[in-house]
LODREN-715238 format. One record per residue: residue number from 1; x, y, z of N, C-alpha, C in turn. Coordinates in Angstrom, 1 decimal, decimal comma. Example, Ala and Ser with C-alpha at 12.3 -4.5 7.8 and 13.67 -1.06 7.14 Angstrom:
2
@fike 1 n.east 13,2 n.north -5,7 n.up 7,8 ca.east 12,3 ca.north -4,5 ca.up 7,8 c.east 13,2 c.north -3,3 c.up 7,8
@fike 2 n.east 12,8 n.north -2,2 n.up 7,1 ca.east 13,7 ca.north -1,1 ca.up 7,1 c.east 12,9 c.north 0,0 c.up 7,9
***
This chain:
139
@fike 1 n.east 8,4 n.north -31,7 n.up -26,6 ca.east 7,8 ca.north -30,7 ca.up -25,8 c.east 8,7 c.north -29,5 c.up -25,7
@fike 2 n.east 8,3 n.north -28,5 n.up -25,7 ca.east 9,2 ca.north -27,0 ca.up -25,7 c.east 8,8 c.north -26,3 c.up -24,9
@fike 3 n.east 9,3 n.north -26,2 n.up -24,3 ca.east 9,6 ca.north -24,5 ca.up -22,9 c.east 9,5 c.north -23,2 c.up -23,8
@fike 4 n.east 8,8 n.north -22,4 n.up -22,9 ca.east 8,6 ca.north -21,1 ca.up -23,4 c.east 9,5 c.north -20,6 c.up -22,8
@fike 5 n.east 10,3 n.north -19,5 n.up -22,8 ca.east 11,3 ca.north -19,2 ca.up -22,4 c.east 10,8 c.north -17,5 c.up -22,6
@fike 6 n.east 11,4 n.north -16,9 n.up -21,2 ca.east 10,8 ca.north -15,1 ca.up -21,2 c.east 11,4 c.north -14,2 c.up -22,5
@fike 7 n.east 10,8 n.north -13,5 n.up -23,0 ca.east 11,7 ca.north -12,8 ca.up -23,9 c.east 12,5 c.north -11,8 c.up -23,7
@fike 8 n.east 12,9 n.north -11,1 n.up -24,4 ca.east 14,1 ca.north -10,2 ca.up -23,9 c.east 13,4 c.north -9,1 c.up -23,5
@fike 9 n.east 12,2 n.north -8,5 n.up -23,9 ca.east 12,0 ca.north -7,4 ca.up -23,1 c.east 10,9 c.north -8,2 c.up -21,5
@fike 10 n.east 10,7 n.north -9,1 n.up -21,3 ca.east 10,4 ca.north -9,4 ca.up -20,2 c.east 11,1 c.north -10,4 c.up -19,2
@fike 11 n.east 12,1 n.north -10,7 n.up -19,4 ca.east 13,8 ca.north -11,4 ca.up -18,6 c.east 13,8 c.north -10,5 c.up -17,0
@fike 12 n.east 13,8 n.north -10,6 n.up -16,2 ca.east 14,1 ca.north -9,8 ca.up -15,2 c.east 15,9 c.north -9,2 c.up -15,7
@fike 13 n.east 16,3 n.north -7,8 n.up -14,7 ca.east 17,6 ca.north -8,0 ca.up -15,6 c.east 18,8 c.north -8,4 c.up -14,8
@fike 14 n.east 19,3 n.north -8,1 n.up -15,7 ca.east 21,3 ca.north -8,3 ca.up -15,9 c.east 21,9 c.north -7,8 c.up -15,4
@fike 15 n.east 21,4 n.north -6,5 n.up -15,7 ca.east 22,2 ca.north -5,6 ca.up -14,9 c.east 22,4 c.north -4,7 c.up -14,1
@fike 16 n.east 21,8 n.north -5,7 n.up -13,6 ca.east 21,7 ca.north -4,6 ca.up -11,7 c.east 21,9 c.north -5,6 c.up -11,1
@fike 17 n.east 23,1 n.north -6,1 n.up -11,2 ca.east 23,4 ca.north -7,3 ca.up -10,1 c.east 22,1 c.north -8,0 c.up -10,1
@fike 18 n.east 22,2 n.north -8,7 n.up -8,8 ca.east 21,6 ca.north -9,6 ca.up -8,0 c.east 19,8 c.north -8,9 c.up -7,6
@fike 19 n.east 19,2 n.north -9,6 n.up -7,0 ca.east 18,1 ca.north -9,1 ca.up -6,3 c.east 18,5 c.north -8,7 c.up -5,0
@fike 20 n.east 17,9 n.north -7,7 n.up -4,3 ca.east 17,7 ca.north -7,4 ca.up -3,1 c.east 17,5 c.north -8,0 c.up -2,3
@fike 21 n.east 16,1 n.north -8,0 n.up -2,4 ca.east 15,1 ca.north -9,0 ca.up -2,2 c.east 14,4 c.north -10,0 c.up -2,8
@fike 22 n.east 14,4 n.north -11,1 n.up -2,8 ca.east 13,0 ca.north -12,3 ca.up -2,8 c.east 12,1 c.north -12,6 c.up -2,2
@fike 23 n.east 10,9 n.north -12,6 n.up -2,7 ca.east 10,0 ca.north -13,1 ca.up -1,7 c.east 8,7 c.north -13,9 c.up -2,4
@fike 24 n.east 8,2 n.north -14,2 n.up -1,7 ca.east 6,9 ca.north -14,7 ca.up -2,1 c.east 5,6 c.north -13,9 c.up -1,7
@fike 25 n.east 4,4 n.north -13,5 n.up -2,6 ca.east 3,7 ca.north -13,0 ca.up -2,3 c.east 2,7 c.north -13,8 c.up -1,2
@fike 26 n.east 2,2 n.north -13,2 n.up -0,5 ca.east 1,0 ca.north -14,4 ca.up 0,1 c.east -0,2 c.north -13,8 c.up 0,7
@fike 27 n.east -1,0 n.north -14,5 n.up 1,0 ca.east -2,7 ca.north -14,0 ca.up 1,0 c.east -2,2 c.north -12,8 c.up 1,9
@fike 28 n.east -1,8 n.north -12,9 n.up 3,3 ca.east -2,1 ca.north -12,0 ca.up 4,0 c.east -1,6 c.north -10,3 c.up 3,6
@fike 29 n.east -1,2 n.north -10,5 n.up 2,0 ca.east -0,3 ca.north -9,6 ca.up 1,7 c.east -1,5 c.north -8,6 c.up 0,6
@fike 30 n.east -2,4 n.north -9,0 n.up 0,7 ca.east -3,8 ca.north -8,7 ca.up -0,3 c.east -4,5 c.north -7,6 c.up 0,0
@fike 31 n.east -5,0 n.north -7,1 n.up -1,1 ca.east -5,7 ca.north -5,6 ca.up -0,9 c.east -7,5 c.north -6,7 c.up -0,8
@fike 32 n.east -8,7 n.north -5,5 n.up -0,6 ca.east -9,9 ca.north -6,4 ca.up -0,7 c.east -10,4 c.north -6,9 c.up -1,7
@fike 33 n.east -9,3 n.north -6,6 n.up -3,0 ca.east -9,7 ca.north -6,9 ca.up -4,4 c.east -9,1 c.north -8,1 c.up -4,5
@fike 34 n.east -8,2 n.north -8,6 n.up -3,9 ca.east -7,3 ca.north -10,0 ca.up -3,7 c.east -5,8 c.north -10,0 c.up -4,4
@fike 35 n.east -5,6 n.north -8,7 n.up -4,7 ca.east -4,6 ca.north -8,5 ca.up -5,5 c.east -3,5 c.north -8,3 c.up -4,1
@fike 36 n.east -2,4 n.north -8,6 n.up -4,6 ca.east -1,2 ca.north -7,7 ca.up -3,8 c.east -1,0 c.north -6,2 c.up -3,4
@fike 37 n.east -1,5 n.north -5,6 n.up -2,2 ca.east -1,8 ca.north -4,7 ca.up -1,5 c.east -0,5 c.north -3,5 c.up -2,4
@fike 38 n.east -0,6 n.north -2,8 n.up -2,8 ca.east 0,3 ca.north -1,6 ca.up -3,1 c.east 1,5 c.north -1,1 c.up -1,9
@fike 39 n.east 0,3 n.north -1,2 n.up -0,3 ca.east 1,4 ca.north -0,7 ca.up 0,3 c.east 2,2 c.north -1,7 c.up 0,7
@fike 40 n.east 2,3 n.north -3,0 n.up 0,4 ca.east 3,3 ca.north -3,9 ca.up 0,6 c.east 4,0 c.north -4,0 c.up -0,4
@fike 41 n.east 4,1 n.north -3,8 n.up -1,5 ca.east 5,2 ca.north -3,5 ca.up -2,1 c.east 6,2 c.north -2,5 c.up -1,9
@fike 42 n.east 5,4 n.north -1,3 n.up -1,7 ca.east 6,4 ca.north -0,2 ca.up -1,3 c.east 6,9 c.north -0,5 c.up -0,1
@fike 43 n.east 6,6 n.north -1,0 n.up 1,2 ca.east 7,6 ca.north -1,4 ca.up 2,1 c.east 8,5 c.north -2,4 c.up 1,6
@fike 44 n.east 8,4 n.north -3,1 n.up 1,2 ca.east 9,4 ca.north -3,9 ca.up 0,6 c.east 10,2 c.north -3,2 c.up -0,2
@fike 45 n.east 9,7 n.north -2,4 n.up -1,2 ca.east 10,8 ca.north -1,4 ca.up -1,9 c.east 11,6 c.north -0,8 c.up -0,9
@fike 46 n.east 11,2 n.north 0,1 n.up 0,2 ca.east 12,0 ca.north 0,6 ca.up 1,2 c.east 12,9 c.north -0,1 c.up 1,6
@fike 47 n.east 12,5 n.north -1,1 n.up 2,1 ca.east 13,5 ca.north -2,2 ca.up 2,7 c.east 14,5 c.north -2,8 c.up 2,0
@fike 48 n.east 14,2 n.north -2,8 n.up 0,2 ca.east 15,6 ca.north -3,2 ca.up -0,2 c.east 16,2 c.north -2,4 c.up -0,4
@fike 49 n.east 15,8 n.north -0,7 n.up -0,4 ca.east 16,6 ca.north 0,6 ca.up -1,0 c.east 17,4 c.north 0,8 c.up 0,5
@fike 50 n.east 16,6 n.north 0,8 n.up 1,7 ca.east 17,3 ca.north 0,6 ca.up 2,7 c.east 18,4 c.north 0,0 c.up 3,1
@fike 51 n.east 18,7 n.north -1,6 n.up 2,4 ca.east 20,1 ca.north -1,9 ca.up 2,7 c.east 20,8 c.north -1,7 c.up 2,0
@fike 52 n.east 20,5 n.north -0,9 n.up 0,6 ca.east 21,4 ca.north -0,4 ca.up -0,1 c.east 22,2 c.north 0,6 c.up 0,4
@fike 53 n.east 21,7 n.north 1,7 n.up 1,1 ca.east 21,6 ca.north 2,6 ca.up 1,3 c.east 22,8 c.north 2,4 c.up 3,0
@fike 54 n.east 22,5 n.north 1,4 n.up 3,3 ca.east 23,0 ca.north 1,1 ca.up 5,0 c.east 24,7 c.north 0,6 c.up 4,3
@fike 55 n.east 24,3 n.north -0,1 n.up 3,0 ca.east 25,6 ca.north -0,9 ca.up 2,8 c.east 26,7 c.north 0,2 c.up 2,7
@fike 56 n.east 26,3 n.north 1,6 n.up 1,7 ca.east 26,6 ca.north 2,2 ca.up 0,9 c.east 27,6 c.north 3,7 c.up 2,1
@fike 57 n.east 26,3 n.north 3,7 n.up 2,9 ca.east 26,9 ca.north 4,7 ca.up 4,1 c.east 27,1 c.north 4,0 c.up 5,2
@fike 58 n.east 27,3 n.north 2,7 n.up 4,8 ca.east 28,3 ca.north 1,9 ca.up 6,1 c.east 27,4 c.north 2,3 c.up 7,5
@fike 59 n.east 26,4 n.north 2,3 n.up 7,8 ca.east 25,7 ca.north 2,8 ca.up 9,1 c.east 24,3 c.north 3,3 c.up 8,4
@fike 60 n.east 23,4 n.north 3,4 n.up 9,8 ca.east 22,3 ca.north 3,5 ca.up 9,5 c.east 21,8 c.north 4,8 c.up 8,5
@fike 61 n.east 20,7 n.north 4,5 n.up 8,4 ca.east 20,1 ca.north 5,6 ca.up 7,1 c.east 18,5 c.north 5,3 c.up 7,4
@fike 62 n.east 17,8 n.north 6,5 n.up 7,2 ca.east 16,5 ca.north 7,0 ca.up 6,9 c.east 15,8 c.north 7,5 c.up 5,9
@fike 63 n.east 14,8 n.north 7,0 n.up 5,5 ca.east 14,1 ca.north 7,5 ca.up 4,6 c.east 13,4 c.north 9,1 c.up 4,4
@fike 64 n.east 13,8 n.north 9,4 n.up 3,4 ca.east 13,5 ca.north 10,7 ca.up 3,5 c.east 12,7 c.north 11,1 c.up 2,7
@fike 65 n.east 12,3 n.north 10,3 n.up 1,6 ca.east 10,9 ca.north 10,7 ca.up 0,7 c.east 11,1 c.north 8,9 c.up -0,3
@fike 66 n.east 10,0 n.north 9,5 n.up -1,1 ca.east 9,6 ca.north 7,8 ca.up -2,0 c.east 8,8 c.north 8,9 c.up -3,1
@fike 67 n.east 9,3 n.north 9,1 n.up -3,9 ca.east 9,1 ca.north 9,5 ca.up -5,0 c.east 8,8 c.north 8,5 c.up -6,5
@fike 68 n.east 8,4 n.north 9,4 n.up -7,6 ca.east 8,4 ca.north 8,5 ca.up -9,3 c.east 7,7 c.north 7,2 c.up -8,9
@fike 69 n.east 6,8 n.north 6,8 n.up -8,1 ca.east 6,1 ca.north 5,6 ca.up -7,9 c.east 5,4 c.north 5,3 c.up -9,3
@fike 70 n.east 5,4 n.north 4,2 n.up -9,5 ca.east 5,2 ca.north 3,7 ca.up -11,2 c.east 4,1 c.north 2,4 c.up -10,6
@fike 71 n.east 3,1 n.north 2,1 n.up -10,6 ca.east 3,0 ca.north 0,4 ca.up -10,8 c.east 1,9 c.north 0,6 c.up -11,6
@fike 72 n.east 3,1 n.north -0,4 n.up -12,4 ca.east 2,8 ca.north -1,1 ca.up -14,1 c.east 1,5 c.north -2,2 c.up -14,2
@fike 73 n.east 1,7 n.north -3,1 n.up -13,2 ca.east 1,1 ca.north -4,2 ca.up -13,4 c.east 0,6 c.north -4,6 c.up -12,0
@fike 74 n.east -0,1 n.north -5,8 n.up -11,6 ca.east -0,6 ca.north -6,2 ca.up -10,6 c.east 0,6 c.north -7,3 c.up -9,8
@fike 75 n.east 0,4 n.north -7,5 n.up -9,1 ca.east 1,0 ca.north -9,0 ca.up -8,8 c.east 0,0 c.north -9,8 c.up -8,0
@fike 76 n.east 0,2 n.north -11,0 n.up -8,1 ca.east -0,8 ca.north -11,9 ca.up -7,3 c.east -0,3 c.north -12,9 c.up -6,4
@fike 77 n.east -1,2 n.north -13,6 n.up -5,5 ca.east -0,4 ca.north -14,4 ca.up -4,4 c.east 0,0 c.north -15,8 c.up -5,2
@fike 78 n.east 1,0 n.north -15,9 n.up -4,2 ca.east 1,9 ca.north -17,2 ca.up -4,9 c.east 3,2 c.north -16,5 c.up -5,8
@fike 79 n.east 2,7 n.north -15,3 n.up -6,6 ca.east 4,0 ca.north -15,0 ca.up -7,6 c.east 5,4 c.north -15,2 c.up -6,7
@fike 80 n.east 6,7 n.north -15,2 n.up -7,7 ca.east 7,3 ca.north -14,7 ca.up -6,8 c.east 8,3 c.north -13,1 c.up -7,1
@fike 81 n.east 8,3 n.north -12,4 n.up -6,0 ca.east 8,9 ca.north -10,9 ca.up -6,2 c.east 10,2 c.north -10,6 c.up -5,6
@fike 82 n.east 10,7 n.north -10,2 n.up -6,9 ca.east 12,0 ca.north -9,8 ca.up -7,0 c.east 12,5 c.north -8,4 c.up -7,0
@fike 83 n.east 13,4 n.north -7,3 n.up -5,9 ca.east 13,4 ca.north -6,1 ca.up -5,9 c.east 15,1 c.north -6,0 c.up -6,1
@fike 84 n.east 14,9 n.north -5,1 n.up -7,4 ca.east 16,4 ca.north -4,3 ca.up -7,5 c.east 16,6 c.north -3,4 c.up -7,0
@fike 85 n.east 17,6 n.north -2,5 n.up -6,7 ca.east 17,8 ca.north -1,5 ca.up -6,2 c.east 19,2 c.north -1,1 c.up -6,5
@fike 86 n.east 19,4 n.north 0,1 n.up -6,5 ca.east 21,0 ca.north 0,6 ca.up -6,8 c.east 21,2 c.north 2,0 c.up -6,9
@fike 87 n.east 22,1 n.north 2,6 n.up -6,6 ca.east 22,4 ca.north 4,3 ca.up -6,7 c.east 22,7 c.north 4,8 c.up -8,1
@fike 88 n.east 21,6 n.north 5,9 n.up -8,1 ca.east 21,8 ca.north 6,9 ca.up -8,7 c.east 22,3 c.north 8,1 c.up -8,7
@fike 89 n.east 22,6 n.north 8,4 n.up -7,7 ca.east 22,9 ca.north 9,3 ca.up -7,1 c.east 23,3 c.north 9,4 c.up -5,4
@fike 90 n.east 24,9 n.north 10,3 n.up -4,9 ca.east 25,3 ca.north 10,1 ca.up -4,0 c.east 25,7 c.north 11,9 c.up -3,8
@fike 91 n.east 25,0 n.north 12,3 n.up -2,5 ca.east 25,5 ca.north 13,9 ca.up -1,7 c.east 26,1 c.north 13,7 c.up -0,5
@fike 92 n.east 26,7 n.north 14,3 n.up 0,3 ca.east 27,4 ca.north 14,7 ca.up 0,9 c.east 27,0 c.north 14,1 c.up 2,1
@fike 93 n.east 25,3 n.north 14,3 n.up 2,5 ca.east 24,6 ca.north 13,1 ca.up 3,4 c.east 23,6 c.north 12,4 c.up 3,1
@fike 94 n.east 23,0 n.north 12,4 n.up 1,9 ca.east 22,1 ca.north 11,7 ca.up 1,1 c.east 22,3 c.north 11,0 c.up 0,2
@fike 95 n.east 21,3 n.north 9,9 n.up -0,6 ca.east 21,5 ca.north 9,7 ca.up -2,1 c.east 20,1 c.north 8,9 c.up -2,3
@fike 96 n.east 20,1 n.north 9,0 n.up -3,8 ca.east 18,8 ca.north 8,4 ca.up -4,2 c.east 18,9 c.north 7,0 c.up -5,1
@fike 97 n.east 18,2 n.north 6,2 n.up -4,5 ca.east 18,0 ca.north 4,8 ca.up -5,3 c.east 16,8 c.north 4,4 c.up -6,0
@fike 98 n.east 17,4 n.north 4,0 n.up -7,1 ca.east 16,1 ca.north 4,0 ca.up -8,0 c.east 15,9 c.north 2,4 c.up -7,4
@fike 99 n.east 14,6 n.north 1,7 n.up -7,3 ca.east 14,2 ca.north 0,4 ca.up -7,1 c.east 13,2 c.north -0,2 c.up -8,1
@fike 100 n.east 13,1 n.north -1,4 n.up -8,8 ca.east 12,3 ca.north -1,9 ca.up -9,8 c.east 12,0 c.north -3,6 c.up -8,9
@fike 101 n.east 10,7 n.north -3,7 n.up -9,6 ca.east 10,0 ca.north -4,8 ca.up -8,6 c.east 9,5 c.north -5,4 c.up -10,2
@fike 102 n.east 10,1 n.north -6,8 n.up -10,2 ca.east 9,2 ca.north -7,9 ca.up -10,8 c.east 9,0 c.north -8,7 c.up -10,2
@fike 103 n.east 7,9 n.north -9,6 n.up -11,1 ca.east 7,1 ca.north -10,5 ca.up -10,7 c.east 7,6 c.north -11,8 c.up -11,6
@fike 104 n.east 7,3 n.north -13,0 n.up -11,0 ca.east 7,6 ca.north -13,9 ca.up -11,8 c.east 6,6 c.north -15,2 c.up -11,2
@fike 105 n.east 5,5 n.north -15,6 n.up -12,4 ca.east 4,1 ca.north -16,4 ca.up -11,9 c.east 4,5 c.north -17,6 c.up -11,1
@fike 106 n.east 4,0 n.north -17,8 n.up -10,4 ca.east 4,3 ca.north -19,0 ca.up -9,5 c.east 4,6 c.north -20,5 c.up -10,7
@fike 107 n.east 4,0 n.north -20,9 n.up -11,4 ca.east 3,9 ca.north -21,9 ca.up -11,6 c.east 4,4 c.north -21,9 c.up -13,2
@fike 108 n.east 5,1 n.north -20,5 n.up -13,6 ca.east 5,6 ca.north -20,4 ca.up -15,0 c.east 6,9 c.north -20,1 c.up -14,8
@fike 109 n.east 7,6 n.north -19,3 n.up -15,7 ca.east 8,6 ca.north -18,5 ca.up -15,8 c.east 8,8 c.north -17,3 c.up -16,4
@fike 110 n.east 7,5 n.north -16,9 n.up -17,1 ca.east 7,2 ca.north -15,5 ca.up -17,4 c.east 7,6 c.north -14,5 c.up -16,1
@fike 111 n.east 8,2 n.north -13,8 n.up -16,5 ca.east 8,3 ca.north -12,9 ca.up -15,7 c.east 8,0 c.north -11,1 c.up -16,5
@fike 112 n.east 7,8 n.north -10,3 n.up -15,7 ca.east 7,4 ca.north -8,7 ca.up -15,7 c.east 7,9 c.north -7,7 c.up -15,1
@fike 113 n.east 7,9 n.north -6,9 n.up -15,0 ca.east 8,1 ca.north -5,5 ca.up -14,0 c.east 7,1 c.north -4,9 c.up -13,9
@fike 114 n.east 7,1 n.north -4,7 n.up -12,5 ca.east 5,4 ca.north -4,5 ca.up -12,0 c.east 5,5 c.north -3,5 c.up -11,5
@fike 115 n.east 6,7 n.north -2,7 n.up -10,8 ca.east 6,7 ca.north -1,5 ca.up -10,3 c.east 8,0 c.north -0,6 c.up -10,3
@fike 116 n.east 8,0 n.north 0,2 n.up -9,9 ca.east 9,6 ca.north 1,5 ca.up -9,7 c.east 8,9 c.north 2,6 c.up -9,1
@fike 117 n.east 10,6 n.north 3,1 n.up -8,4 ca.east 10,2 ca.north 3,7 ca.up -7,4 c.east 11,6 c.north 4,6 c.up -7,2
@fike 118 n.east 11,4 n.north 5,7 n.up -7,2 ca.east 12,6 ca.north 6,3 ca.up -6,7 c.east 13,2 c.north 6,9 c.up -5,5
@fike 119 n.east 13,9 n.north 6,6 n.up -4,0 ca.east 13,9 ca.north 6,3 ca.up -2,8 c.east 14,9 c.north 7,1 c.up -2,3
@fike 120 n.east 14,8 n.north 8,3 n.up -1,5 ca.east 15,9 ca.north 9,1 ca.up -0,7 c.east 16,0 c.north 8,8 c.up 0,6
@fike 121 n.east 17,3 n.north 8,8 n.up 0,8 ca.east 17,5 ca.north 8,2 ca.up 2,3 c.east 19,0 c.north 9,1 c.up 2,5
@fike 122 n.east 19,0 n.north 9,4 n.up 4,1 ca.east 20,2 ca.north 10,1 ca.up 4,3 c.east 20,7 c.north 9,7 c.up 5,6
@fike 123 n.east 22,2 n.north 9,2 n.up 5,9 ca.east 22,7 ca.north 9,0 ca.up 6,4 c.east 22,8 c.north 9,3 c.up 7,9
@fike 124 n.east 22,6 n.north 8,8 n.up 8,9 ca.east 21,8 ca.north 9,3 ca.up 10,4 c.east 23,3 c.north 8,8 c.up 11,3
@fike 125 n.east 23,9 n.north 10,0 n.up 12,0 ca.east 24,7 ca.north 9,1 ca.up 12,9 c.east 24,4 c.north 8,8 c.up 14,5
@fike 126 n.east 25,1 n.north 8,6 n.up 15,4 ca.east 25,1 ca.north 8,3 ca.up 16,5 c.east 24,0 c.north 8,9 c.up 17,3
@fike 127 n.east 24,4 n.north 10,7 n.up 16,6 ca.east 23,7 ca.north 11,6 ca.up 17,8 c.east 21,9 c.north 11,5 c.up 16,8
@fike 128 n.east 21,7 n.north 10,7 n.up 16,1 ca.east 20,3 ca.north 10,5 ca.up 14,9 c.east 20,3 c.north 12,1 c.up 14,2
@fike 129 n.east 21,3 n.north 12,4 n.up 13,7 ca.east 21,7 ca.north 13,8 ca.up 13,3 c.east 22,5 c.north 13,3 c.up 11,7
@fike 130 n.east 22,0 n.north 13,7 n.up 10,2 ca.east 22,5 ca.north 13,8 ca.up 9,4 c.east 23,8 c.north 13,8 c.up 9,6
@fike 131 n.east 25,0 n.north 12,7 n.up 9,1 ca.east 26,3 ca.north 12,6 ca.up 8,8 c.east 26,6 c.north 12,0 c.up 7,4
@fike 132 n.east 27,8 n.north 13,1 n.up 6,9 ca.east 28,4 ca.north 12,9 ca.up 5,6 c.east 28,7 c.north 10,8 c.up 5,5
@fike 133 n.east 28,4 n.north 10,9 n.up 4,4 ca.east 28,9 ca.north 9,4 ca.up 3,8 c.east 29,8 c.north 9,4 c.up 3,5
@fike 134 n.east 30,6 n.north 8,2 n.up 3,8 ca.east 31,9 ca.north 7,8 ca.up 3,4 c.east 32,5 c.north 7,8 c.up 2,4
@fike 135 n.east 33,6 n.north 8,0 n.up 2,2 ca.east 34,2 ca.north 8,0 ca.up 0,5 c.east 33,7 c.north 6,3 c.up 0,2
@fike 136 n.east 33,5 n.north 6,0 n.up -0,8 ca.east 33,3 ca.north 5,0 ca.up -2,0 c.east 34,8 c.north 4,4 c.up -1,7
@fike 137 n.east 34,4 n.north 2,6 n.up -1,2 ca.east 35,5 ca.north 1,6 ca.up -0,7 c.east 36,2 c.north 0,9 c.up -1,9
@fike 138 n.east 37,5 n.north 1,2 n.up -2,5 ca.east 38,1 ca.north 0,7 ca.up -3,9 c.east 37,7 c.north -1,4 c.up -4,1
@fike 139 n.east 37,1 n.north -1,7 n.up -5,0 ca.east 37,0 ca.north -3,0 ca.up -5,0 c.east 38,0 c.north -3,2 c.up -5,3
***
Protein backbone atom coordinates (compact mmCIF):
# COMPACT_ATOMS: atom_id res chain seq x y z
CA UNK A 1 0.00 0.00 0.00
CA UNK A 2 1.41 3.62 -0.75
CA UNK A 3 0.68 6.95 0.82
CA UNK A 4 0.10 9.79 -1.39
CA UNK A 5 2.16 12.32 -0.17
CA UNK A 6 1.46 16.43 -1.00
CA UNK A 7 3.53 17.72 -3.68
CA UNK A 8 5.76 20.34 -3.68
CA UNK A 9 3.65 22.93 -5.03
CA UNK A 10 0.92 22.03 -2.51
CA UNK A 11 3.13 21.20 0.99
CA UNK A 12 2.08 23.94 3.28
CA UNK A 13 5.46 25.95 3.66
CA UNK A 14 8.84 25.98 5.12
CA UNK A 15 9.42 28.96 5.22
CA UNK A 16 7.60 30.96 7.27
CA UNK A 17 8.31 29.32 10.40
CA UNK A 18 5.64 27.74 12.22
CA UNK A 19 1.80 28.42 11.98
CA UNK A 20 0.19 31.03 13.80
CA UNK A 21 -2.66 29.58 14.11
CA UNK A 22 -4.47 26.09 13.96
CA UNK A 23 -7.63 25.34 13.95
CA UNK A 24 -10.28 23.34 12.95
CA UNK A 25 -13.09 24.37 10.81
CA UNK A 26 -16.61 23.58 12.23
CA UNK A 27 -20.27 23.87 11.31
CA UNK A 28 -21.00 26.87 13.18
CA UNK A 29 -18.25 28.44 11.16
CA UNK A 30 -20.54 28.06 7.71
CA UNK A 31 -21.78 30.42 5.19
CA UNK A 32 -25.70 29.22 3.99
CA UNK A 33 -23.92 27.48 1.22
CA UNK A 34 -22.25 25.16 3.90
CA UNK A 35 -18.93 26.25 3.03
CA UNK A 36 -16.54 28.07 5.48
CA UNK A 37 -17.95 31.61 6.01
CA UNK A 38 -15.28 34.13 4.27
CA UNK A 39 -15.76 36.35 7.25
CA UNK A 40 -14.29 33.75 9.55
CA UNK A 41 -11.40 33.39 7.87
CA UNK A 42 -10.52 36.92 7.81
CA UNK A 43 -10.91 37.14 11.57
CA UNK A 44 -8.78 34.56 12.06
CA UNK A 45 -6.27 36.11 9.56
CA UNK A 46 -6.45 39.28 11.85
CA UNK A 47 -5.86 37.48 14.80
CA UNK A 48 -2.78 35.76 13.72
CA UNK A 49 -1.43 39.04 11.99
CA UNK A 50 -2.33 40.53 15.30
CA UNK A 51 0.09 38.58 17.42
CA UNK A 52 2.54 39.14 15.07
CA UNK A 53 2.23 42.44 15.14
CA UNK A 54 1.81 42.56 19.34
CA UNK A 55 5.03 40.29 19.43
CA UNK A 56 6.87 42.59 17.08
CA UNK A 57 5.90 46.02 18.82
CA UNK A 58 6.15 44.38 22.12
CA UNK A 59 2.53 46.00 23.16
CA UNK A 60 -0.70 46.39 21.83
CA UNK A 61 -1.56 47.09 18.14
CA UNK A 62 -4.62 47.86 15.96
CA UNK A 63 -5.73 47.10 12.86
CA UNK A 64 -5.69 49.60 10.48
CA UNK A 65 -6.83 48.24 7.12
CA UNK A 66 -6.94 44.34 5.42
CA UNK A 67 -6.06 44.80 2.12
CA UNK A 68 -4.87 42.22 -1.34
CA UNK A 69 -7.68 39.69 -0.03
CA UNK A 70 -7.08 36.69 -2.41
CA UNK A 71 -9.39 33.49 -1.69
CA UNK A 72 -8.22 30.83 -3.85
CA UNK A 73 -10.25 28.01 -2.79
CA UNK A 74 -13.02 27.03 -0.44
CA UNK A 75 -12.48 25.25 2.79
CA UNK A 76 -14.90 22.95 4.40
CA UNK A 77 -15.88 21.75 7.94
CA UNK A 78 -13.73 19.34 9.55
CA UNK A 79 -10.55 20.65 7.37
CA UNK A 80 -7.93 21.59 9.23
CA UNK A 81 -6.60 25.60 8.97
CA UNK A 82 -3.37 26.65 9.14
CA UNK A 83 -2.49 30.70 9.16
CA UNK A 84 1.04 32.15 8.40
CA UNK A 85 1.86 35.39 9.03
CA UNK A 86 5.10 37.54 8.97
CA UNK A 87 6.43 41.14 8.27
CA UNK A 88 6.91 42.72 5.35
CA UNK A 89 7.31 45.63 6.17
CA UNK A 90 8.11 47.83 9.43
CA UNK A 91 7.53 52.25 9.91
CA UNK A 92 8.12 54.17 12.55
CA UNK A 93 4.43 53.19 14.03
CA UNK A 94 3.11 50.73 11.63
CA UNK A 95 3.90 47.73 9.56
CA UNK A 96 2.34 45.32 7.20
CA UNK A 97 1.92 41.53 7.36
CA UNK A 98 1.32 39.60 4.70
CA UNK A 99 -0.91 36.32 6.03
CA UNK A 100 -1.58 32.93 3.96
CA UNK A 101 -4.29 30.45 5.02
CA UNK A 102 -4.14 26.63 4.11
CA UNK A 103 -6.24 24.01 4.37
CA UNK A 104 -5.50 20.51 4.96
CA UNK A 105 -8.72 17.75 4.37
CA UNK A 106 -9.66 16.25 7.53
CA UNK A 107 -9.28 12.75 6.69
CA UNK A 108 -6.15 13.11 4.03
CA UNK A 109 -3.04 14.98 3.88
CA UNK A 110 -3.48 17.01 0.84
CA UNK A 111 -3.17 20.19 1.66
CA UNK A 112 -3.69 23.91 -0.36
CA UNK A 113 -3.70 27.55 0.15
CA UNK A 114 -6.95 28.87 0.19
CA UNK A 115 -6.42 32.41 1.01
CA UNK A 116 -3.90 35.73 1.55
CA UNK A 117 -4.21 38.75 2.80
CA UNK A 118 -2.31 41.71 3.33
CA UNK A 119 -2.75 43.30 7.10
CA UNK A 120 -1.75 46.89 8.63
CA UNK A 121 -1.70 47.35 12.10
CA UNK A 122 -0.02 50.24 14.16
CA UNK A 123 1.27 50.28 17.29
CA UNK A 124 -1.26 51.94 20.08
CA UNK A 125 0.22 53.04 23.46
CA UNK A 126 -1.00 53.64 26.87
CA UNK A 127 -2.66 57.04 26.06
CA UNK A 128 -4.52 54.52 22.73
CA UNK A 129 -2.43 57.12 20.66
CA UNK A 130 -0.01 55.78 17.80
CA UNK A 131 3.61 54.96 19.34
CA UNK A 132 6.87 54.36 17.51
CA UNK A 133 7.96 50.57 17.53
CA UNK A 134 10.83 49.37 19.11
CA UNK A 135 14.14 48.72 17.62
CA UNK A 136 14.23 44.94 16.31
CA UNK A 137 15.52 42.60 19.61
CA UNK A 138 19.18 40.93 18.46
CA UNK A 139 18.52 36.97 18.48
Amino acid sequence: MTSELPSAESAQPTDRGPAVIRTVAMPTDTNPAGDIFGGWLMAQMDMAAGNVAARRARGRCATISAEAMTFHRPVFVGDEVSFYAWIVQTGRTSMRIQVEVWRREREGEATMKVTEGLFTFVAIGPDRRPRPIPEERAV
